[in-house]
C-alpha positions in Angstrom: 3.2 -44.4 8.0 0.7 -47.1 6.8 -3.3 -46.9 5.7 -3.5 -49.4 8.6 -1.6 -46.9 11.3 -3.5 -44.0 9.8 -6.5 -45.4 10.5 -5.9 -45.9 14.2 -5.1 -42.2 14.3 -8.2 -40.6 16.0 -9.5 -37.2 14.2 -9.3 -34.4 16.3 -10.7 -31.6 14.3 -14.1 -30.0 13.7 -15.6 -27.4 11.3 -14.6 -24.6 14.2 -11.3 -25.7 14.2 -10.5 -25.9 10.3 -12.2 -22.4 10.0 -9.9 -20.9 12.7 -6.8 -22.9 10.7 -8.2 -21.2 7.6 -8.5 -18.0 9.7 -5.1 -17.7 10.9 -3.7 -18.8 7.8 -5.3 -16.6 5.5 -6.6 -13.7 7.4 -3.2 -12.1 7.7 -2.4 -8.5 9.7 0.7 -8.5 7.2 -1.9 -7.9 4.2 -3.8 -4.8 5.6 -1.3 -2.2 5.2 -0.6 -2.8 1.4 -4.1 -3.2 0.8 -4.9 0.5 2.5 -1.9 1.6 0.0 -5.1 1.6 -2.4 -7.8 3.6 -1.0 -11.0 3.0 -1.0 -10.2 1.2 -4.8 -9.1 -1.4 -2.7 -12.2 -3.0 -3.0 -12.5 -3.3 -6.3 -9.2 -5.5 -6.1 -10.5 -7.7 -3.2 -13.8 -8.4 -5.5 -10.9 -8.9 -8.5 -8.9 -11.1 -6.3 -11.7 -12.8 -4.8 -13.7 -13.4 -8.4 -10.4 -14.6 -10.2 -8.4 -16.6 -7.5 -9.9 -17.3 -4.2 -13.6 -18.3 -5.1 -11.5 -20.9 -7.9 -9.5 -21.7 -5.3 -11.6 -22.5 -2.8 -13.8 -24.5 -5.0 -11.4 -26.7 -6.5 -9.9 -27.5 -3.0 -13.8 -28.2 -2.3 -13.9 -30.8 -4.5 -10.3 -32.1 -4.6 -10.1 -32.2 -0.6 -13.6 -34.4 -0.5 -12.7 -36.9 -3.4 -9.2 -37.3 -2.2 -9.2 -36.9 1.5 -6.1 -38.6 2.6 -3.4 -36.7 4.4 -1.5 -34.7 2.0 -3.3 -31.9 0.4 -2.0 -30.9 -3.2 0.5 -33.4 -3.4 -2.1 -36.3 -3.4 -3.7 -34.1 -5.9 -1.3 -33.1 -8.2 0.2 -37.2 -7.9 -3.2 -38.4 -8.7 -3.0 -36.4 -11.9 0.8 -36.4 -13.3 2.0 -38.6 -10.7 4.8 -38.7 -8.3 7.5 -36.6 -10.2 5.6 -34.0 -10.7 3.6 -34.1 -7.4 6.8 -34.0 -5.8 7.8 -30.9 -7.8 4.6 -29.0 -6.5 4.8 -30.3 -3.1 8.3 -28.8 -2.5 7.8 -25.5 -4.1 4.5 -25.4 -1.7 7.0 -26.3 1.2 9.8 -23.8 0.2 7.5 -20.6 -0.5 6.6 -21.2 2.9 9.6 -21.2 4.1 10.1 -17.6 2.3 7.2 -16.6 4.0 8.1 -17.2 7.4 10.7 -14.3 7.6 7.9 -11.5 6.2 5.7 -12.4 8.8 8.1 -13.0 11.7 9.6 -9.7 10.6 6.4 -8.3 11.1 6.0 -9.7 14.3 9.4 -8.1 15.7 8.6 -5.0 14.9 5.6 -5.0 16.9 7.5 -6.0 19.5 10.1 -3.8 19.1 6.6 -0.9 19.2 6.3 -2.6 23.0 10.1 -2.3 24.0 11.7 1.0 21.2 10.2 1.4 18.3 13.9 2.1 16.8 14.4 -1.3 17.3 11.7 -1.6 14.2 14.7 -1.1 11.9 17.4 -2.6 13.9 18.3 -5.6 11.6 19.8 -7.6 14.7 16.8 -7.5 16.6 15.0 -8.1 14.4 16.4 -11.8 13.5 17.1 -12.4 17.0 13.2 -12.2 17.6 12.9 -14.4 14.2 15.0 -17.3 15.1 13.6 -17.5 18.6 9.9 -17.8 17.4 10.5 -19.7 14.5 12.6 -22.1 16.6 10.0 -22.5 19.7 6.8 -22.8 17.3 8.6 -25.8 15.8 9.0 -27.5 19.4 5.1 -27.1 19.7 4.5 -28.5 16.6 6.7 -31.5 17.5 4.0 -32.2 20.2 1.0 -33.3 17.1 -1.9 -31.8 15.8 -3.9 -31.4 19.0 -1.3 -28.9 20.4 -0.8 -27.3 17.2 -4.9 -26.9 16.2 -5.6 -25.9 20.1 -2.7 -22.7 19.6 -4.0 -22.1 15.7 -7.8 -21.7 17.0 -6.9 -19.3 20.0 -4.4 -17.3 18.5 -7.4 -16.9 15.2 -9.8 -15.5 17.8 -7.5 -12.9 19.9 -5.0 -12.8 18.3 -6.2 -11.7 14.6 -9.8 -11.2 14.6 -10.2 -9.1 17.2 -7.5 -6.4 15.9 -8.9 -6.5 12.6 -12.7 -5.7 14.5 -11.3 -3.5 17.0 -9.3 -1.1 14.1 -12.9 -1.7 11.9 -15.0 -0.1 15.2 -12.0 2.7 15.7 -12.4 3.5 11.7 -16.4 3.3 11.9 -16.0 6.2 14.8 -13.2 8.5 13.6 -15.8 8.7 10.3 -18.7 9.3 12.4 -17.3 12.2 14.8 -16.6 13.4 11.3 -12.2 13.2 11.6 -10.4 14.1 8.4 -10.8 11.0 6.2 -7.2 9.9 4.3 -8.9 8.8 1.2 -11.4 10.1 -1.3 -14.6 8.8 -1.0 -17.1 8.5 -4.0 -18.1 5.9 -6.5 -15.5 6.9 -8.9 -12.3 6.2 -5.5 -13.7 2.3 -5.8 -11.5 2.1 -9.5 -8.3 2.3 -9.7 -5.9 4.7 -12.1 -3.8 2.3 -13.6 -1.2 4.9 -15.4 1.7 1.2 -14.9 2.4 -2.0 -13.8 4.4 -0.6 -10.5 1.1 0.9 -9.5 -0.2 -2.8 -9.7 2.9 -4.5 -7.8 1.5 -3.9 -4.6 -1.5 -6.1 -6.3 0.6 -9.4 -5.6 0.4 -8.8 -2.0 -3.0 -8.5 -1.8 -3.4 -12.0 -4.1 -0.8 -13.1 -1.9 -3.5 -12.1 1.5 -6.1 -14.6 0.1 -3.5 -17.5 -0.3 -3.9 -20.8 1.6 -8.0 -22.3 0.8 -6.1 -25.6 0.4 -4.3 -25.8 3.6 -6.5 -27.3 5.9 -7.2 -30.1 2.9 -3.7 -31.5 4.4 -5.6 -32.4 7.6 -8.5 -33.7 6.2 -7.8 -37.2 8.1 -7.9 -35.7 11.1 -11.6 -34.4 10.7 -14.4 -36.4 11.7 -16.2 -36.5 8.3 -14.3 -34.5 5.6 -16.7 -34.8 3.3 -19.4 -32.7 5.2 -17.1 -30.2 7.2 -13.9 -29.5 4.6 -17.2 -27.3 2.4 -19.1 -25.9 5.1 -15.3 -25.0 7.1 -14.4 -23.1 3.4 -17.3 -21.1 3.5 -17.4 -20.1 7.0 -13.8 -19.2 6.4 -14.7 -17.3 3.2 -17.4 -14.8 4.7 -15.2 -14.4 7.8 -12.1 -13.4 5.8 -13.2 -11.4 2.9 -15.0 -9.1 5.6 -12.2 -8.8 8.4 -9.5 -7.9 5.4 -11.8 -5.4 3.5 -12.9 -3.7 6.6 -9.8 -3.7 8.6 -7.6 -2.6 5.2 -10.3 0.8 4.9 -10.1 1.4 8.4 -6.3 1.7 7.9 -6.9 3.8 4.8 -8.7 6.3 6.2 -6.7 7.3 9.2 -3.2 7.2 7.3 -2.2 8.7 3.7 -0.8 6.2 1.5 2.2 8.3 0.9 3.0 7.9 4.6 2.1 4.4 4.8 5.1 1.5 5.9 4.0 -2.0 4.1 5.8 -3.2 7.7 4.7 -1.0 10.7 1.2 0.4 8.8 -1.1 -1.2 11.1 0.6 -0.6 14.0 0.6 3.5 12.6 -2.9 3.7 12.5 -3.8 1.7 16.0 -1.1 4.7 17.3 -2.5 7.5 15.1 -6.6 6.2 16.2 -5.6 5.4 20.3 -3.9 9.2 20.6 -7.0 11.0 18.9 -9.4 9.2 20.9 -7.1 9.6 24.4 -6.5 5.7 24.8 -3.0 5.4 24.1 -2.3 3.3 27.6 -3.7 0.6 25.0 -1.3 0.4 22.4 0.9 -2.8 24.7 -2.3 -4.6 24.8 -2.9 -4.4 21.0 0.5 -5.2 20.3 0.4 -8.3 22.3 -2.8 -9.4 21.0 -1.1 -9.3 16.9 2.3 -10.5 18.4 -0.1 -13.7 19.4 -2.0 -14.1 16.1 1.2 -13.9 14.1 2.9 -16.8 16.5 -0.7 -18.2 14.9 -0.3 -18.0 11.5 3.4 -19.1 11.4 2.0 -22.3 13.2 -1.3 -22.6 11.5 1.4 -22.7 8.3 4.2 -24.9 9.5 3.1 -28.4 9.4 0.4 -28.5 6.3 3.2 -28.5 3.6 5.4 -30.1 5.8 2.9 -32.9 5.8 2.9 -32.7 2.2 6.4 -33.1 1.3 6.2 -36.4 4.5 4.4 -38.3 1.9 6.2 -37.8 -0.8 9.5 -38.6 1.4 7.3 -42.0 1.3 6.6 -42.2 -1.9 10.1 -42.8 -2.2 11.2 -39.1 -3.5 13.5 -38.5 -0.9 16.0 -40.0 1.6 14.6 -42.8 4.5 15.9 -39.9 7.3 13.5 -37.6 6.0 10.5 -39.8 6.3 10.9 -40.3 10.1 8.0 -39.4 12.5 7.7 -39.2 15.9 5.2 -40.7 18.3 2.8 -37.7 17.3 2.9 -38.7 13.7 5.1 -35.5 13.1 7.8 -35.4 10.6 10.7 -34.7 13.0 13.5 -34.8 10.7 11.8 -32.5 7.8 10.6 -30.1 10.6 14.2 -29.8 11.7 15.2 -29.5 7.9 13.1 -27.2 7.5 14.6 -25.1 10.2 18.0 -24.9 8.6 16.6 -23.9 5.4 14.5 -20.5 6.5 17.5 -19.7 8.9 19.9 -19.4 5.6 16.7 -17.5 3.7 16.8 -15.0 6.4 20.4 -14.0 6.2 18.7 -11.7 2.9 18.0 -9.7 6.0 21.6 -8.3 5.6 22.3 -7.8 2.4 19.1 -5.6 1.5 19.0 -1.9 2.1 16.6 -2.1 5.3 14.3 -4.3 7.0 11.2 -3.3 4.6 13.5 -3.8 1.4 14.0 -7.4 3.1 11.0 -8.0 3.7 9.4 -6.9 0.2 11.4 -8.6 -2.0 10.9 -12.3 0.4 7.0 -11.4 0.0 7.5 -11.3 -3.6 9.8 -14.1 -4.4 6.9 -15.7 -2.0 3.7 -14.7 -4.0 5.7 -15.8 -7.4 6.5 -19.6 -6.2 2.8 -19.8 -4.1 1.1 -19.0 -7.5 3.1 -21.0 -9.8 1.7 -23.7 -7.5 -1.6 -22.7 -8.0 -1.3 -23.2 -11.6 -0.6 -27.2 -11.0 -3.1 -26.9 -8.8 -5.9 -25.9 -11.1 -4.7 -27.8 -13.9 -4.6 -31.0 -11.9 -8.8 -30.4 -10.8 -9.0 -30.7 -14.8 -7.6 -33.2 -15.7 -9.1 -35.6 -12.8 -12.3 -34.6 -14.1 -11.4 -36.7 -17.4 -9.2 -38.7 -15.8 -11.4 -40.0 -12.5 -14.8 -39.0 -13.4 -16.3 -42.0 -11.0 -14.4 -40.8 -8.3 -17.7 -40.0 -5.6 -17.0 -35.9 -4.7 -19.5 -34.5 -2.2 -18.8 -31.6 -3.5 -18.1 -30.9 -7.1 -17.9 -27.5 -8.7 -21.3 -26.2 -10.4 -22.1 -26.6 -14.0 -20.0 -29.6 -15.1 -17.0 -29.8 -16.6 -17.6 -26.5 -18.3 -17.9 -24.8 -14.9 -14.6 -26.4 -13.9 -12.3 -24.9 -17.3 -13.8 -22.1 -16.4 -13.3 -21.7 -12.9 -9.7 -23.1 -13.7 -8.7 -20.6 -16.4 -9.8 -17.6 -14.4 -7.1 -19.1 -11.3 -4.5 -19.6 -14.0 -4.7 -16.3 -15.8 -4.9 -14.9 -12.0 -1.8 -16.8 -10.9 0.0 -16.1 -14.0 -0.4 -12.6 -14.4 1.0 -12.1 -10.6 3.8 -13.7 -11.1 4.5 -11.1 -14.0 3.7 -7.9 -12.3 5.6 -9.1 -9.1 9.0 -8.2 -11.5 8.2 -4.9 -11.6 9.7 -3.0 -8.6 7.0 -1.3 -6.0 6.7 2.2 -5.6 7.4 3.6 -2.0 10.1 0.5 -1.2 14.0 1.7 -1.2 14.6 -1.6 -2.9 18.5 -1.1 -3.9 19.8 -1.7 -6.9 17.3 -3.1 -9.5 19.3 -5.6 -10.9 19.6 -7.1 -7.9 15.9 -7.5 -7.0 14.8 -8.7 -10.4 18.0 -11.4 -10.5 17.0 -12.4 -6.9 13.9 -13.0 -8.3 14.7 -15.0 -11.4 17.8 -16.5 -9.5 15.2 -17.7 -6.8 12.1 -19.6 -8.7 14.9 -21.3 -11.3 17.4 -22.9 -8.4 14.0 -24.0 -6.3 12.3 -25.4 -8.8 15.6 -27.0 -10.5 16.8 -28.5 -6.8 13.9 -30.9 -6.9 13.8 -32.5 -10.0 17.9 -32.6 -9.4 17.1 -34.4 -6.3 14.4 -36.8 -7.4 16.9 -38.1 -10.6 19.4 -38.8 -7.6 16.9 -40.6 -5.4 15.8 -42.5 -8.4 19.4 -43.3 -9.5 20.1 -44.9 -6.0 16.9 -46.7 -6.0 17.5 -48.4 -9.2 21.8 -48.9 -8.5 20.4 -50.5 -5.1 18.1 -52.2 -7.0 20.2 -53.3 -9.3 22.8 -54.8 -7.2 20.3 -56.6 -5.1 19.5 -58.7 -8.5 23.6 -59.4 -9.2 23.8 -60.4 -5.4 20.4 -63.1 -6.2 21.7 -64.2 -9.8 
């Protein structure tokens, strides 16, 4: 699409409406149960997490979103950098861990609903994709209607369908500790640091990481906000304060009611809402609460589903893939890649078979997840460097505090954050019947080398029939 047609596009969005995208997009339900796996030490990670990653994060996307603001996110970012190669590169890894993603979460979302119908039906692998595919499928029909559609579900599904589990499992914590219930965890100043004793007590670490993902993904609609430059900061920090809270709280709640030797990384929230509603005589409640995180998972996946998409559309236009993938519809939504995109995550999820169970499955997709979502990050960061030297008269309304200095630094803390992730997510969790190890380390490997090699195969081609076309076009003129 054109400047000139993009500029006819109305915005549609306000400060509410990016905080609820940022919300529902961050503020996972999937994150609480491996962050209760840590006790009450759980916030000394979150402060970690938050301190290394998603204050860097956020602050870079800050400053990026407002000097760059065009449709596009960390592509335009990246390209404005190292240019269209290696913009490309990010912008499909962005698109393909999210794709990974999709299955965790969905799976997530079926066994809630098998909780509503027979919870056997929690580890019946069948189900389970059946209830994947039909989302997946029907949130990308939704999507196909434009942004209005898509922000209108995001914001409603943020309020019911994530926030108020995560207060309502907060208030049911706050009482079982008042009426003075046995308490899971140990509480004391010394609980609030961890044991470290090996790096598989610190796998579960990438999943928490993985929880505070995402800062950048309302930069991708930063056209379709009013005045980016004023509401993309004040929408982060709403977002930040609102997050940070919900996941802290909600994970202790969690903690406190289940031990973590009993706890499912799958089904965990859904154990303590059962284990809290049948002490406290209110189990006619448990359909309502699964309804109410069935809805703000359908959220997330479509709060997720057209931000990188969007990404990867403009640098279909940049010339980096075929014409058929560049083809919007009268919403301005990438039909084609949306329908791509589709085919794709319905061959990831066929891992679903081939693992031990339906936690194993969806362990090892979070993980293979985390590890391309982070190595992103580290393009990310690096790129909010270099345009510091590069475009230094660029206008930012907001720029991160104290200079240039202030920026290595924030940038190095993200980067050794990102990095060190990636490592630790090699290392098998305790807890997870993952099979055989070979397996899971090789899917790993096997994983981040073909998705990262597929797109710079793919580029070469496109070039290569740019430049024969090209070339022939001259013979035909001489």
């Amino acid at each position: 699409m054109s400047a000139e047609q993009q500029s006819k596009i109305k915005p549609t969005m306000n400060v509410f409406t990016l905080v609820m995208i940022n919300v529902i997009a961050i503020d996972s339900l999937r994150g609480i149960p491996m962050g209760a796996h840590y006790g009450l030490a759980l916030v000394f990670y979150y402060v970690v997490c938050g301190l290394a990653f998603f204050l860097p994060s956020a602050l870079v996307s800050a400053e990026l979103a407002t000097a760059w603001p065009q449709t596009g996110g960390i592509y335009v970012w990246v390209r404005e950098a190292f240019g269209v190669p290696v913009a490309f590169l990010v912008s499909w890894i962005q698109w393909i861990y999210n794709i990974c993603w999709y299955p965790t979460v969905l799976s997530l979302l079926a066994a809630t609903l098998a909780y509503i119908i027979n919870p056997a039906l929690a580890n019946n692998v069948w189900f389970i994709l059946a209830v994947i595919f039909v989302v997946y499928w029907g949130l990308t029909l939704i999507t196909l209607f434009g942004m209005r559609a898509s922000g209108t579900v995001s914001s409603i599904t943020a309020l019911i369908g994530t926030l108020l589990p995560m207060l309502f499992v907060t208030i049911l914590g706050c009482i079982w500790i008042f009426q003075g219930k046995p308490i899971s965890i140990q509480i004391s100043t010394s609980a609030i640091f961890p044991h470290i004793t090996s790096f598989r007590n610190l796998v579960l670490l990438s999943g928490i990481l993985y929880t505070l993902l995402g800062m950048e993904l309302s930069a991708t609609h930063a056209q379709d906000v009013k005045n980016p430059q004023r509401d993309y900061p004040r929408a982060l920090f709403y977002s930040s304060i609102i997050i940070f809270s919900s996941l802290i709280l909600a994970s202790l709640a969690v903690a406190i009611v289940l031990p973590a030797k009993n706890m499912d990384i799958l089904t965990g929230l859904l154990d303590a809402f059962r284990a809290f509603l049948g002490a406290f005589n209110l189990d006619w409640l448990m359909p309502v609460i699964s309804i109410l995180i069935i809805i703000g998972l359908i959220g997330g996946v479509g709060a997720w589903m057209i931000g990188p998409t969007r990404g990867l559309l403009i640098a279909a236009q940049d010339g980096c893939l075929p014409k058929f993938l560049q083809k919007t519809n009268s919403k301005n939504m990438p039909m084609n890649l949306l329908i791509v995109q589709g085919v794709v995550f319905s061959v990831i999820c066929l891992v679903f078979l081939v693992m031990p169970n339906v936690n194993s499955s969806f362990w090892i997709l979070s993980d293979l997840t985390a590890q391309l979502a982070l190595s992103c990050y580290v393009f990310l960061f690096a790129a909010a460097i270099y345009l510091r030297y590069k475009h230094p008269d660029v206008e930012r309304a907001y720029k991160v505090p104290f200079g240039n200095v202030g920026m290595w630094i924030i940038c190095c803390l993200g980067i050794f954050a990102s990095l060190f992730t990636v490592f630790i997510g090699y290392f098998p969790p305790d807890g997870v019947k993952i099979g055989s190890i070979g397996f899971y380390e090789s899917f790993l490997i096997v994983g981040l080398v073909v998705f990262y090699a597929l797109p710079i195969l793919l580029y070469r081609l496109r070039r290569r029939i740019v430049l024969d076309v090209q070339k022939k076009n001259y013979n035909a003129k001489s």
